[in-house]
HTML snippet that shows the backbone in 3Dmol.js (N, CA, C, O; Angstrom):
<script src="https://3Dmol.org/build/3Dmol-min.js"></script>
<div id="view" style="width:600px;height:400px;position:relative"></div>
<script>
const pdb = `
ATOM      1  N   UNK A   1      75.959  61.921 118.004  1.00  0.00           N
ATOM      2  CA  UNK A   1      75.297  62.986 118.754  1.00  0.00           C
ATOM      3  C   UNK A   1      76.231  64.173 118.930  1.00  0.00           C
ATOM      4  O   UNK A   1      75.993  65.335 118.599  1.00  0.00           O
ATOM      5  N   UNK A   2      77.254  63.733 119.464  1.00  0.00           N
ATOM      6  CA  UNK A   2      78.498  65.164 119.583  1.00  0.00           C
ATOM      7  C   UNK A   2      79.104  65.606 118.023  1.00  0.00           C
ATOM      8  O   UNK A   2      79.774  66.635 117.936  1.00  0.00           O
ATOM      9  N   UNK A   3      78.843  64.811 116.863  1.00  0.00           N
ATOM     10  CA  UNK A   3      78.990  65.022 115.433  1.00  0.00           C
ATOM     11  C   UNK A   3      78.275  66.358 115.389  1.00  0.00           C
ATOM     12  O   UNK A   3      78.704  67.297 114.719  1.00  0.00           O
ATOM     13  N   UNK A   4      77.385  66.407 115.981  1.00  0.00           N
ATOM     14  CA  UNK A   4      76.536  67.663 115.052  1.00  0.00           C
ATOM     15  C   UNK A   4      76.416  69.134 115.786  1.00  0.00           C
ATOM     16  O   UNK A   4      75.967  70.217 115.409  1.00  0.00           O
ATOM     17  N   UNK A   5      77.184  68.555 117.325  1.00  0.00           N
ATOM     18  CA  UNK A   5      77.776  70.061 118.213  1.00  0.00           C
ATOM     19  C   UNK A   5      79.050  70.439 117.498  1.00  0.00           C
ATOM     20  O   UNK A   5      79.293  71.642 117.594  1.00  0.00           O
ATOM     21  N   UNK A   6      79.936  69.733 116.803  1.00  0.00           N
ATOM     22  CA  UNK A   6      81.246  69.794 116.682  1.00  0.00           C
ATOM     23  C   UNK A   6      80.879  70.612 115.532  1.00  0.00           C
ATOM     24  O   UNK A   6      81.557  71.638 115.468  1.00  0.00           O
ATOM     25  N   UNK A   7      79.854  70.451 114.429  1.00  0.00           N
ATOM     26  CA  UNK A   7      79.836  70.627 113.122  1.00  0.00           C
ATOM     27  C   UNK A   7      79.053  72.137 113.422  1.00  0.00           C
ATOM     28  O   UNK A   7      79.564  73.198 113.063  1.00  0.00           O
ATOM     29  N   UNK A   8      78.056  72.077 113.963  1.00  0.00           N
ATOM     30  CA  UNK A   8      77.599  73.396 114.139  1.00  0.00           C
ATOM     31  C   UNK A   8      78.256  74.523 114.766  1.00  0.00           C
ATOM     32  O   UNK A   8      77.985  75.721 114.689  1.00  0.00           O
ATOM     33  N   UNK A   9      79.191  73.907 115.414  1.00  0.00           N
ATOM     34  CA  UNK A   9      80.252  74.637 116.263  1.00  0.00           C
ATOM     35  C   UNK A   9      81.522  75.493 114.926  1.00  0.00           C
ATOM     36  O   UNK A   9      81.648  76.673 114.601  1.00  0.00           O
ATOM     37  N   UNK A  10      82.039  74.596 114.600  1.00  0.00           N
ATOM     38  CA  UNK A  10      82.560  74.959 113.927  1.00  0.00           C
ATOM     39  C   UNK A  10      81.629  75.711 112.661  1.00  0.00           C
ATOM     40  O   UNK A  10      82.492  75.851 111.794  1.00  0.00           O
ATOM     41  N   UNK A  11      80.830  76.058 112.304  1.00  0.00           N
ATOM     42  CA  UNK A  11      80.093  76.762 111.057  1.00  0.00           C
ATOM     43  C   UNK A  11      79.632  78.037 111.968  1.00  0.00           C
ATOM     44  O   UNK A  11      79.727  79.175 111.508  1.00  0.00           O
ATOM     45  N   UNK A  12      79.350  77.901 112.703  1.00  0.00           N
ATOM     46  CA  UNK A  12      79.093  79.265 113.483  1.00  0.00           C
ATOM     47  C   UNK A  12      80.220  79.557 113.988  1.00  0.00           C
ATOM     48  O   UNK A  12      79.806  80.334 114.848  1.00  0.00           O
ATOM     49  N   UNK A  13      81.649  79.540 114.168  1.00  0.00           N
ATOM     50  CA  UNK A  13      82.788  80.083 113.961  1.00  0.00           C
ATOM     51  C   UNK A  13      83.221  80.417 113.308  1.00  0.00           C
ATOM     52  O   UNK A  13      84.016  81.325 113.551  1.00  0.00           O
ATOM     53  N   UNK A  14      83.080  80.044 112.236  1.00  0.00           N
ATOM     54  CA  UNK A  14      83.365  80.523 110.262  1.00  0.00           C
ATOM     55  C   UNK A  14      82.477  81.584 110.091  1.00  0.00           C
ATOM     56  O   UNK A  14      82.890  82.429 109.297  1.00  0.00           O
ATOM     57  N   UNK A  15      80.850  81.912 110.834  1.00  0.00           N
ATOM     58  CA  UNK A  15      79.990  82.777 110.470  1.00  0.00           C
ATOM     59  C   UNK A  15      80.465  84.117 111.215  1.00  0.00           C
ATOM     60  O   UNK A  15      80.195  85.223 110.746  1.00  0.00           O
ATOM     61  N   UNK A  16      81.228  83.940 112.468  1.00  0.00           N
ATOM     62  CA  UNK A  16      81.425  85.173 113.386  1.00  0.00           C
ATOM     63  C   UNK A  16      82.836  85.141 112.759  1.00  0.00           C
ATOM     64  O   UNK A  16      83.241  86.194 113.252  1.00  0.00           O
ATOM     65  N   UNK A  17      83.745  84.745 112.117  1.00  0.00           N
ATOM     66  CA  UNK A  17      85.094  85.071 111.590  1.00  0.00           C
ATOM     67  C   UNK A  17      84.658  85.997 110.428  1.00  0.00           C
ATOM     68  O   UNK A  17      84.809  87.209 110.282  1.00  0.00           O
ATOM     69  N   UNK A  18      84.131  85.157 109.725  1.00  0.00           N
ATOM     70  CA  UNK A  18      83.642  85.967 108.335  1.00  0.00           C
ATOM     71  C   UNK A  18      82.621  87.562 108.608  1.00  0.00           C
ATOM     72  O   UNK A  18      82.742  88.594 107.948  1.00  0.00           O
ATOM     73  N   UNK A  19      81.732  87.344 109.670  1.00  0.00           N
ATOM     74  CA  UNK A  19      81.517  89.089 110.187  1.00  0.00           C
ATOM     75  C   UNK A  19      82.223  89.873 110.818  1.00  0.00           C
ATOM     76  O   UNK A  19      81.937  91.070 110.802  1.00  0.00           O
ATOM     77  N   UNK A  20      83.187  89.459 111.444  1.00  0.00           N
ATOM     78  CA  UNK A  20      84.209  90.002 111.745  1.00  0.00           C
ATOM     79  C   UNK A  20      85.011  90.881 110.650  1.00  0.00           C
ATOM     80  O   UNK A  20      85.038  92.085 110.396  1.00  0.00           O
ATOM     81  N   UNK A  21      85.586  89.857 110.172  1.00  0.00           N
ATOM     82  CA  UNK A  21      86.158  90.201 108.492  1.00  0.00           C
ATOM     83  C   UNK A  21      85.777  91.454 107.920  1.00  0.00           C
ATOM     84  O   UNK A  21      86.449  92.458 107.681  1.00  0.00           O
ATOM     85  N   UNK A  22      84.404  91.166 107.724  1.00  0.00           N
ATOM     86  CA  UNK A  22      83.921  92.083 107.074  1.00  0.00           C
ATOM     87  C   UNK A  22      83.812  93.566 107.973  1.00  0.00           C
ATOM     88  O   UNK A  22      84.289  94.541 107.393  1.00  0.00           O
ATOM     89  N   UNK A  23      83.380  93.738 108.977  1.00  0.00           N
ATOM     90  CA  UNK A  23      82.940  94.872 109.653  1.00  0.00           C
ATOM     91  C   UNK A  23      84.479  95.260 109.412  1.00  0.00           C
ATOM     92  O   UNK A  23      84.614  95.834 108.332  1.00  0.00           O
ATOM     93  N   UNK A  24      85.637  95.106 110.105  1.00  0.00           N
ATOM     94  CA  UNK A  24      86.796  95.656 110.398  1.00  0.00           C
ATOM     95  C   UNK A  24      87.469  95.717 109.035  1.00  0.00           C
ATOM     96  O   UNK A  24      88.411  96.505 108.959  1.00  0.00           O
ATOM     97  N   UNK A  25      87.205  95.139 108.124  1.00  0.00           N
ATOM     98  CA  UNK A  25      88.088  95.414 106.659  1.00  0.00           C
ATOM     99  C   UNK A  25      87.464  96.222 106.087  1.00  0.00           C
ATOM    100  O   UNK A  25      88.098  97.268 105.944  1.00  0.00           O
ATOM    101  N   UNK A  26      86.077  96.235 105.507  1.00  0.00           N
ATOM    102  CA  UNK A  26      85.235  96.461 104.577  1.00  0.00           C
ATOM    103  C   UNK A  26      84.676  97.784 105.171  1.00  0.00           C
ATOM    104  O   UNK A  26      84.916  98.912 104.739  1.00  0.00           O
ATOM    105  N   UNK A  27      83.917  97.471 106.198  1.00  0.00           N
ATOM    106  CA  UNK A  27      83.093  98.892 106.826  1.00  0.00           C
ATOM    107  C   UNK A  27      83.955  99.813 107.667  1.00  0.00           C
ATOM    108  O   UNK A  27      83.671 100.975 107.958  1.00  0.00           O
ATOM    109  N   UNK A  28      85.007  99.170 108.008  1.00  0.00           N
ATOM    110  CA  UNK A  28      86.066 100.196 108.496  1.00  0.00           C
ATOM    111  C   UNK A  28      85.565 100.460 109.812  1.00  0.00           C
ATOM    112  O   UNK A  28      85.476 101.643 110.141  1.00  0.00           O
ATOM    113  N   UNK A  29      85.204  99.529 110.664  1.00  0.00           N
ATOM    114  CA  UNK A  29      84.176 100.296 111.751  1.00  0.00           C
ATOM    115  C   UNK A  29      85.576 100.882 113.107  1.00  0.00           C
ATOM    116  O   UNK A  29      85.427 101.419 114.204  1.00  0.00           O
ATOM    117  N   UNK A  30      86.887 100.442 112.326  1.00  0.00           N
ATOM    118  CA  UNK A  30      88.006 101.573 113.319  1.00  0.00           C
ATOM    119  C   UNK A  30      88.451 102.517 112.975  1.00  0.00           C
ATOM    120  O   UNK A  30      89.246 103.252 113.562  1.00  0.00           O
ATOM    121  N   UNK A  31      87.882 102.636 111.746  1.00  0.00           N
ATOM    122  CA  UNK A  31      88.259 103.581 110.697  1.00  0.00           C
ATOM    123  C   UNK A  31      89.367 103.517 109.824  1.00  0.00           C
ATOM    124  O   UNK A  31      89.635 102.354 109.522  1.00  0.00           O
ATOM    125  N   UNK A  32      90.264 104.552 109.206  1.00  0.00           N
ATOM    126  CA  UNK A  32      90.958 104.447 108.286  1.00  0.00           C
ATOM    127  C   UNK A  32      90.418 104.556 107.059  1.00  0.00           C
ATOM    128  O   UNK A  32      89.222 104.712 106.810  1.00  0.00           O
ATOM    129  N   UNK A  33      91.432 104.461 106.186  1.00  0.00           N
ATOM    130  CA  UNK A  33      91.016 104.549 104.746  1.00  0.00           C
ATOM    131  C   UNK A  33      91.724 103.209 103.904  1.00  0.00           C
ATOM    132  O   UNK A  33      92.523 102.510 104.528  1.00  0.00           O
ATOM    133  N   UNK A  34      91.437 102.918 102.630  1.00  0.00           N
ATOM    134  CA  UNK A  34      92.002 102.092 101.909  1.00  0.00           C
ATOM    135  C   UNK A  34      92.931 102.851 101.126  1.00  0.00           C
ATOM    136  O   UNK A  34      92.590 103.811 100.435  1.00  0.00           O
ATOM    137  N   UNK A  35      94.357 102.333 101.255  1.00  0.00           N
ATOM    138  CA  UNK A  35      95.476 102.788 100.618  1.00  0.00           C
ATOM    139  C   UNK A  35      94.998 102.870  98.736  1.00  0.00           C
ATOM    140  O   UNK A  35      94.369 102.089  98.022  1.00  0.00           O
ATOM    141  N   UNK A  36      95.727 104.341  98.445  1.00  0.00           N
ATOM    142  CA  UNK A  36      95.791 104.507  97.175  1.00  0.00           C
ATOM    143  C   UNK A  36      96.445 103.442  96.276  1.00  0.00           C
ATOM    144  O   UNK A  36      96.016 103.070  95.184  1.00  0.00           O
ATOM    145  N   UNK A  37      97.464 103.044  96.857  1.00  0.00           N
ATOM    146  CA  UNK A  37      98.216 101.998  95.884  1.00  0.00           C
ATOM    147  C   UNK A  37      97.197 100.998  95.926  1.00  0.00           C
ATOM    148  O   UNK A  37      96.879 100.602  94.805  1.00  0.00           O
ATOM    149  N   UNK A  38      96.541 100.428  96.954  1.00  0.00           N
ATOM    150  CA  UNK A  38      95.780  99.164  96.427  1.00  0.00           C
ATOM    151  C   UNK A  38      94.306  99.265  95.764  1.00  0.00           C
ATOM    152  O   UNK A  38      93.790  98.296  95.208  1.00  0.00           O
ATOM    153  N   UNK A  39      93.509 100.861  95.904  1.00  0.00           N
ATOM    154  CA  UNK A  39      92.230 100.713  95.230  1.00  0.00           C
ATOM    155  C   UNK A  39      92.813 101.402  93.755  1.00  0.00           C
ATOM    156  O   UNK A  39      91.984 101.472  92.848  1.00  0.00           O
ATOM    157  N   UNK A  40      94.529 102.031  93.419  1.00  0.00           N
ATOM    158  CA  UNK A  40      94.468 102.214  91.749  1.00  0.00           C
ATOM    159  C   UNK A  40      94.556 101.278  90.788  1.00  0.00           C
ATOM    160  O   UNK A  40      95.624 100.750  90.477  1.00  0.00           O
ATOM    161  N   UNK A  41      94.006 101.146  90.526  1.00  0.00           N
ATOM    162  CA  UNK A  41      94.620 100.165  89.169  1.00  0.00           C
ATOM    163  C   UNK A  41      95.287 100.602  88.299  1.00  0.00           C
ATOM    164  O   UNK A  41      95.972  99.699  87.817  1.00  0.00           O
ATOM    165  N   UNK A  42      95.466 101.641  87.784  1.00  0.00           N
ATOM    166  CA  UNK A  42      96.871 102.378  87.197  1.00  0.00           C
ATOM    167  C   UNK A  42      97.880 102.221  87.954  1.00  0.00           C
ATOM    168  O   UNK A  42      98.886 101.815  87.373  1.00  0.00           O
ATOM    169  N   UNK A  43      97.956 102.386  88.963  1.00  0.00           N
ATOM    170  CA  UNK A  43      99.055 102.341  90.028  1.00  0.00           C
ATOM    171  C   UNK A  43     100.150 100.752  89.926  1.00  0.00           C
ATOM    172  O   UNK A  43     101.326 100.527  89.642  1.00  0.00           O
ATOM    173  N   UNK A  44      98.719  99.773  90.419  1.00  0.00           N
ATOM    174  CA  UNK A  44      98.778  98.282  90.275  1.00  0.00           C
ATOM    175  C   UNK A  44      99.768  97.874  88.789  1.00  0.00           C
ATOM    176  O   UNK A  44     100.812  97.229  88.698  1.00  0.00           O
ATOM    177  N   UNK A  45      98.735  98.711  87.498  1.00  0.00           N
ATOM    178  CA  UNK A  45      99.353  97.956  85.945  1.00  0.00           C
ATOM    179  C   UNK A  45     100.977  98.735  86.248  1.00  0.00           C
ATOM    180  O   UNK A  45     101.966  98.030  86.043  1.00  0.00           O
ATOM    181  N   UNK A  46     101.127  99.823  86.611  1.00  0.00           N
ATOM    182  CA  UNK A  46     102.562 100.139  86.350  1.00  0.00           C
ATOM    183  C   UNK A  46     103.853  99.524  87.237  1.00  0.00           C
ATOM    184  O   UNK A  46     105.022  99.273  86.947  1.00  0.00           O
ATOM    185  N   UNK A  47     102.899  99.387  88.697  1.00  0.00           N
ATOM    186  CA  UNK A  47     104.087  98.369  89.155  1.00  0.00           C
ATOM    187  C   UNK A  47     104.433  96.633  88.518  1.00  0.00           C
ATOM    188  O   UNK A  47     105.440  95.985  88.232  1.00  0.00           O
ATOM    189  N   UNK A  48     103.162  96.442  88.521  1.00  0.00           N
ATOM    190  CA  UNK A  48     103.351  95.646  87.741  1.00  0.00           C
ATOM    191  C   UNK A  48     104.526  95.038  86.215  1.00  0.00           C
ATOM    192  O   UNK A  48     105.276  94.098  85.950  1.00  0.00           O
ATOM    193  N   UNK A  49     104.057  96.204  85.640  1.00  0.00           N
ATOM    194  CA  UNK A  49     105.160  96.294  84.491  1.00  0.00           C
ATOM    195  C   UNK A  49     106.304  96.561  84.756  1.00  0.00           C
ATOM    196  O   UNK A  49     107.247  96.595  83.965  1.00  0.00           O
ATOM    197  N   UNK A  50     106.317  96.785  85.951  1.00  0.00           N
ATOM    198  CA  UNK A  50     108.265  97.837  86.340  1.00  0.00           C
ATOM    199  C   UNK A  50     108.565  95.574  87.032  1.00  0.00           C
ATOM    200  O   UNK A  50     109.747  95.297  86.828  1.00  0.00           O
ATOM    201  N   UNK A  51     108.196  94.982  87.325  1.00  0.00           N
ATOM    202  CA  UNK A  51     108.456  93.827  88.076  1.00  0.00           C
ATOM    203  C   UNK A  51     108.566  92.604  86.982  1.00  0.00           C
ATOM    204  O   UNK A  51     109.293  91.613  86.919  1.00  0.00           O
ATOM    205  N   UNK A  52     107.206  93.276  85.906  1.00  0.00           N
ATOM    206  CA  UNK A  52     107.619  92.057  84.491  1.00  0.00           C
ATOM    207  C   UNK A  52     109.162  92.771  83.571  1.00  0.00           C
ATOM    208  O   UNK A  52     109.618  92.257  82.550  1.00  0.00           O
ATOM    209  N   UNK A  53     109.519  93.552  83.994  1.00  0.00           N
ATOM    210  CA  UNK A  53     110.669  94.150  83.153  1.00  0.00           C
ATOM    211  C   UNK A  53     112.044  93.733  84.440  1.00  0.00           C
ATOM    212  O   UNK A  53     113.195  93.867  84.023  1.00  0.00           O
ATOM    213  N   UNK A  54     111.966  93.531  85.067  1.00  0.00           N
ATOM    214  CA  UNK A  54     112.670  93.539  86.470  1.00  0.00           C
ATOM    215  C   UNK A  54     114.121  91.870  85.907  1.00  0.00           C
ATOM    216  O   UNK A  54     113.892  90.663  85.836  1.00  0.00           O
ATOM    217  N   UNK A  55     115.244  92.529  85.684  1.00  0.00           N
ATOM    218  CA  UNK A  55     115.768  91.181  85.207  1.00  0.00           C
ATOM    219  C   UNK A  55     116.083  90.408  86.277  1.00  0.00           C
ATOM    220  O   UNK A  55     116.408  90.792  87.400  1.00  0.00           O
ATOM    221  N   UNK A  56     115.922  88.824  85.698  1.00  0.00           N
ATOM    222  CA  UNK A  56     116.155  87.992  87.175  1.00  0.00           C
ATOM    223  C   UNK A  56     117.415  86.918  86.840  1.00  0.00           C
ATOM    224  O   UNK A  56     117.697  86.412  85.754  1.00  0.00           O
ATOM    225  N   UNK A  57     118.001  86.767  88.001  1.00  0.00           N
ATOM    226  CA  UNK A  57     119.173  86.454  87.628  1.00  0.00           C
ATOM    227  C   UNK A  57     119.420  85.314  88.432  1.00  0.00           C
ATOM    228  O   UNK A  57     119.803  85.802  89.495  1.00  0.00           O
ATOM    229  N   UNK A  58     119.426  84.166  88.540  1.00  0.00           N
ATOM    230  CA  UNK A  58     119.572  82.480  89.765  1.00  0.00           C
ATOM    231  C   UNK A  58     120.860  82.047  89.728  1.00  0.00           C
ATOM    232  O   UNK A  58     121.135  82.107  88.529  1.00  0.00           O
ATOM    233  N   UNK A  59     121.843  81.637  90.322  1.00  0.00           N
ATOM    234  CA  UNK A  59     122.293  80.731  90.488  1.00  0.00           C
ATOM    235  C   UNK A  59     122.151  79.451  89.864  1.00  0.00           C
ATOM    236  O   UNK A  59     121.228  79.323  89.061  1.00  0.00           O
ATOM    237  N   UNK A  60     123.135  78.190  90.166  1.00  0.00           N
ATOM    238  CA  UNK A  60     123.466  77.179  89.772  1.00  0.00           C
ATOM    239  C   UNK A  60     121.853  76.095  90.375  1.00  0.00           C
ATOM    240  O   UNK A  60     121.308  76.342  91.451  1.00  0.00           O
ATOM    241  N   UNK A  61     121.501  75.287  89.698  1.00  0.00           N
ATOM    242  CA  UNK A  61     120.015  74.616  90.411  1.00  0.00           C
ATOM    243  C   UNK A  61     120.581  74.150  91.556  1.00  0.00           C
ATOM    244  O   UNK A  61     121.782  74.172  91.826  1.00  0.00           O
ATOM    245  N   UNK A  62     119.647  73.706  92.261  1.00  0.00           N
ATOM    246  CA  UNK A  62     120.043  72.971  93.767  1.00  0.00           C
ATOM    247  C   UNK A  62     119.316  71.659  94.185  1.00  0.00           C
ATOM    248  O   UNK A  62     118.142  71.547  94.539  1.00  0.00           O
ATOM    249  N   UNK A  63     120.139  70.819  94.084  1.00  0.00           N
ATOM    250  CA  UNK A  63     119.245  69.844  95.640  1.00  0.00           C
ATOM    251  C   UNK A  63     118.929  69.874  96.893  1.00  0.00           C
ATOM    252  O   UNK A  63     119.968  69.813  97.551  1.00  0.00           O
ATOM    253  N   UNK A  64     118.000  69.939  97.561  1.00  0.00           N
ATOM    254  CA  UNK A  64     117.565  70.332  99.160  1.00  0.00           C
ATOM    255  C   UNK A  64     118.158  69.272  99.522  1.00  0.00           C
ATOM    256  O   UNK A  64     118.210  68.480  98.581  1.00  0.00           O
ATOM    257  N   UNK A  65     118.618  68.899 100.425  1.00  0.00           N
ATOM    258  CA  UNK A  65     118.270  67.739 101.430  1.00  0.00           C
ATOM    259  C   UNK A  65     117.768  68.358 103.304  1.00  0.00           C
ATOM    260  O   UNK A  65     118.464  68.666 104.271  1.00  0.00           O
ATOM    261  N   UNK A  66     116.107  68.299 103.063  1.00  0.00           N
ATOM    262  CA  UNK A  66     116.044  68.505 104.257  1.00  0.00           C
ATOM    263  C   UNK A  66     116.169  67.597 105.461  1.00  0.00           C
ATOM    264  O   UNK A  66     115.577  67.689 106.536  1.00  0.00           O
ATOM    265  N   UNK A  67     117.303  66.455 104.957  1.00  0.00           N
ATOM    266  CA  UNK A  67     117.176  65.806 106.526  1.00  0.00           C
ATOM    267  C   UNK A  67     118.696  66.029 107.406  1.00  0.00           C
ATOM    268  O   UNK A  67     119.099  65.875 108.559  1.00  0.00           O
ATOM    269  N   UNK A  68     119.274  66.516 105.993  1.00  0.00           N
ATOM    270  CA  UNK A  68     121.093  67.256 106.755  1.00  0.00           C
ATOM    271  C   UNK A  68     120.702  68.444 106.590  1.00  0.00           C
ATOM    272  O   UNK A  68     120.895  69.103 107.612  1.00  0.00           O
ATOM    273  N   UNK A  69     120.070  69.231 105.466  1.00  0.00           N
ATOM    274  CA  UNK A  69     120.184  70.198 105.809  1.00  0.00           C
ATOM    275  C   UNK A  69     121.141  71.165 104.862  1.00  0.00           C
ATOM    276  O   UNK A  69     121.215  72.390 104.764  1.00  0.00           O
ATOM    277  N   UNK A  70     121.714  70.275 104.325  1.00  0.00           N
ATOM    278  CA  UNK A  70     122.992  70.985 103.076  1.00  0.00           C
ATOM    279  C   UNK A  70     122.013  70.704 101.539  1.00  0.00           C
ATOM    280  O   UNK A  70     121.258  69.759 101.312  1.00  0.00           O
ATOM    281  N   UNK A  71     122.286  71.667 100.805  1.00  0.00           N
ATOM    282  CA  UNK A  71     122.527  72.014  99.549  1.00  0.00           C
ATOM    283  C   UNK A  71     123.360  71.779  98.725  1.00  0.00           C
ATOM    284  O   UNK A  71     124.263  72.611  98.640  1.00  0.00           O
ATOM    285  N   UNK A  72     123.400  70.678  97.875  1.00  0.00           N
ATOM    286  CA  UNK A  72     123.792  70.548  96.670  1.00  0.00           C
ATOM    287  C   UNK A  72     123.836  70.805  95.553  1.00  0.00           C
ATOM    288  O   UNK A  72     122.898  70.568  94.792  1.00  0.00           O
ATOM    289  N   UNK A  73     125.440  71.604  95.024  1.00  0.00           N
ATOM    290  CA  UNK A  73     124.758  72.114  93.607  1.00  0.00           C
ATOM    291  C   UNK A  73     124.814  70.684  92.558  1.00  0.00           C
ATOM    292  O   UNK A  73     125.479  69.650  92.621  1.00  0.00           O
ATOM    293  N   UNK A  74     123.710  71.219  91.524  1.00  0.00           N
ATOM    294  CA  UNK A  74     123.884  69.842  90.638  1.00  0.00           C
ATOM    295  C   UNK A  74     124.401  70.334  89.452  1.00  0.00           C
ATOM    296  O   UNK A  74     123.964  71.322  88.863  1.00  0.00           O
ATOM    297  N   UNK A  75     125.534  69.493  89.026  1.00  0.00           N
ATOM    298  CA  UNK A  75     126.805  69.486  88.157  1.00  0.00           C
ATOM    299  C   UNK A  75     126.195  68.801  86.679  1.00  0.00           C
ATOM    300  O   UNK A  75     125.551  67.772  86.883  1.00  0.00           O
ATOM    301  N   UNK A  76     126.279  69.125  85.549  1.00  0.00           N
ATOM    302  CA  UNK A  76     125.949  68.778  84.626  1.00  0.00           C
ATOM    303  C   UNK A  76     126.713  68.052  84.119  1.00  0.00           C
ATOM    304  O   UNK A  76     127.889  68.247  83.813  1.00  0.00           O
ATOM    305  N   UNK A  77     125.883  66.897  83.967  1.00  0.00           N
ATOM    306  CA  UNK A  77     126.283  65.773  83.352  1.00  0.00           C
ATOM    307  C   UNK A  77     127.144  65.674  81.975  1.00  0.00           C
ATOM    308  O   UNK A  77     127.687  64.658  81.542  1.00  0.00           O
ATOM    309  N   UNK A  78     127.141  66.568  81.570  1.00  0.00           N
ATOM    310  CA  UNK A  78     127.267  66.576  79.694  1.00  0.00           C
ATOM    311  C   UNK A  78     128.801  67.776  79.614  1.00  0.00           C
ATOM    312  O   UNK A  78     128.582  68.943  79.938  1.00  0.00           O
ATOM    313  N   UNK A  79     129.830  67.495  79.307  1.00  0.00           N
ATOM    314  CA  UNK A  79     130.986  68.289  79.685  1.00  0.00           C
ATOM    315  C   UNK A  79     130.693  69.892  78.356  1.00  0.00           C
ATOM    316  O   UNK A  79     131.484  70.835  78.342  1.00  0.00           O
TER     317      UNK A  79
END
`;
const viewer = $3Dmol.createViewer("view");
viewer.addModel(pdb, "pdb");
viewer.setStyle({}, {cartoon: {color: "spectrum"}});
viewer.zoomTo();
viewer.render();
</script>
């Protein structure tokens, strides 16, 4: 019996999140505008390409240990 307050409860919280969502992102009802960088897509492909050209450079691999807490580098086996 309380299964189907809990369930309706929760779906009509998802329905007023999701209109929410929408009015204040989409319809702008505080106004504002949508930034140029995110509605260009020219904008988007060129950063883009400046980040696939972007050289990346790591360190030695690591072991976590999250229960100490230290980092281990791992030493290759093969001299």
């Amino acid at each position: 019996m309380s299964g189907k307050y809990i369930i309706a409860g929760l779906a009509a919280s998802f329905v007023i999140a999701y209109g929410s969502d929408v009015l204040v992102a989409q319809k702008k009802v505080f106004g504002g505008t949508t930034p140029r960088t995110v509605s260009d897509k020219e904008w988007w492909e060129a950063t883009d390409k400046q980040f696939q050209a972007w050289p990346r450079t790591a360190g030695p691999p690591v072991v976590m240990n999250p229960i100490s807490r230290q980092n281990f580098i791992v030493k290759d086996l093969k001299p």
